[in-house]
N, C-alpha and C positions, 0 to 999 in steps of 0.2 A: 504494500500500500504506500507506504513511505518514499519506494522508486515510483511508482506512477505521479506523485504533488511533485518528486523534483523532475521531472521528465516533461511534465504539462508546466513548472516555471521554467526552465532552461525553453522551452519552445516556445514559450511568450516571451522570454528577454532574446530571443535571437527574433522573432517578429518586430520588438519596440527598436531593436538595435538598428535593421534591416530599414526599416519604416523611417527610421533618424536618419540616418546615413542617405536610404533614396531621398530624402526629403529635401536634406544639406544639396545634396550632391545636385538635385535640379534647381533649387536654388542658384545654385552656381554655376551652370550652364543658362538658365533666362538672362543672370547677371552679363557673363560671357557674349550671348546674343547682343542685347543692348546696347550693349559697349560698341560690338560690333557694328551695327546700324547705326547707329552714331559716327564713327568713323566713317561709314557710307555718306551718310551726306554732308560732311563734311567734306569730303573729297568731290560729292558733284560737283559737277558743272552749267551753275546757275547761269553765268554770262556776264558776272558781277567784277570780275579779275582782272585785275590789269594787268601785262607782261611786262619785264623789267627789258628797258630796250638795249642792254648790253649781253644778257643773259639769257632771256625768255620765260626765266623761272616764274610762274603767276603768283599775282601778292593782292590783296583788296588795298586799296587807296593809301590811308595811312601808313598800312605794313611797308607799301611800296618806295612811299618816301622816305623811310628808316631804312631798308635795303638799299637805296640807293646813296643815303647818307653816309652807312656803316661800309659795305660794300665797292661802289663803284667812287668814290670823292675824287680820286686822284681819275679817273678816264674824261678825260673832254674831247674825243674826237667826233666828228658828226656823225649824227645819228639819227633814226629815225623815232622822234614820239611816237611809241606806242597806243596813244591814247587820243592825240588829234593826228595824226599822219603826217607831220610839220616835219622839216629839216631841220636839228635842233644842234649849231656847233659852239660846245664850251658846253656851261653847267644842265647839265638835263634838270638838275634837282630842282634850280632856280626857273625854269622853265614849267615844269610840272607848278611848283607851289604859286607862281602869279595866275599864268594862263589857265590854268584848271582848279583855281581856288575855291570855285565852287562846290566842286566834289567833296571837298574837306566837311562840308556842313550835311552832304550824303550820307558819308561814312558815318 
């Protein structure tokens, strides 16, 4: 009698254990998903980006003027703006924050 109570708990605590475990465990796979999806659209491509016109790496507004502050300072040869299609020779940077000062209130 006594093996049958511990046989019937030993097989409820591997059901509670089993049942915790799956539980944890999908948990953490939704979590995984999410995350993942999130990175999905963060990676579309709304149409919102600007290319950096030394590079092409796409950056939204802001980001783009801090790349090119941090990144590109020293290049002044001409180029092409990427954002109005202008021949731009010397500071692109200065070029972007006059002529497209608008966008900054977008961002």
């Amino acid at each position: 009698m006594d093996s049958d109570l511990w046989v019937s708990r030993l097989a409820a605590a591997k059901r509670q254990f089993f049942n915790h475990h799956n539980n944890h465990l999908n948990a953490h796979l939704e979590m995984l998903i999410a995350e993942e999806d999130e990175e999905e659209d963060e990676d579309d491509d709304d149409g919102t980006g600007y290319p950096c016109p030394y590079c092409y790496e796409e950056f939204d507004f802001i980001p783009l003027c801090h790349h090119l502050e941090h990144e590109h300072y020293t290049q002044t040869a001409e180029t092409i703006c990427t954002i109005c299609a202008e021949n731009v020779s010397g500071d692109m940077l200065r070029h972007i924050t006059t002529d497209h000062e608008p966008l900054f209130k977008i961002s």
